[in-house]
N, C-alpha and C positions, 0 to 999 in steps of 0.2 A: 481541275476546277477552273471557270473561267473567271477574267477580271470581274465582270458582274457580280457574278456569285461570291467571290471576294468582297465587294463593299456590300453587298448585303446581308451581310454577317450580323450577328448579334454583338454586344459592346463587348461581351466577354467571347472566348471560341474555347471549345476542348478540344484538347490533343490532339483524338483522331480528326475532325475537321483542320485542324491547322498541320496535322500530316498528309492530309490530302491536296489541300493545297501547294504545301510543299513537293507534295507527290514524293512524299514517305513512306515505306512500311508501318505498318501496327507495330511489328517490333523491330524496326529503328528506333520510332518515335517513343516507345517506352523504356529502353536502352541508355537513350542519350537522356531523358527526363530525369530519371534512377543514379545516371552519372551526373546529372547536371550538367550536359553537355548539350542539352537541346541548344537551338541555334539564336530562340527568340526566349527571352525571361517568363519563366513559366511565375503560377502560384498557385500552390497549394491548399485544397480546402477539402481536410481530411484524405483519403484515397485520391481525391480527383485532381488532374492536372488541367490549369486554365491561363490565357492568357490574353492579353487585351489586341482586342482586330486593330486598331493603331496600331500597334506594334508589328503585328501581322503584315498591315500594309506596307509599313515603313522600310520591313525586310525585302518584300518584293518590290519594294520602287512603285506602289500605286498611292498616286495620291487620294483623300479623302474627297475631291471636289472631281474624280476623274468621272467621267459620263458612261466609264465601263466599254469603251468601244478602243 
């Protein structure tokens, strides 16, 4: 996934998009969610796993104000 596609995320991301970014497996990234071991503070809303693209950002060092290039 490129920086671009990174800030154009939506305010929340699910799992599989924030395992792609990370460039995760489907089952890494349900693995470590299940352990609580994902990388970035997930939350929970019923079955679904979700987490804020700040957060997302913040893990990969892009800033919010980056031009994507």
């Amino acid at each position: 996934m490129s920086k671009q596609e990174v800030l154009d995320l939506d305010v929340m991301v699910d799992l599989m998009t924030a395992a792609k970014a990370l460039d995760m497996s489907r089952t890494m990234a349900y693995r470590l969610a299940a352990q609580e071991h994902f990388p970035i503070t997930l939350e929970k809303f019923g079955s679904r796993y979700r987490l804020r693209r700040s957060d997302l950002l913040a893990y990969l060092g892009i800033s919010d104000t980056d031009d994507g290039k």
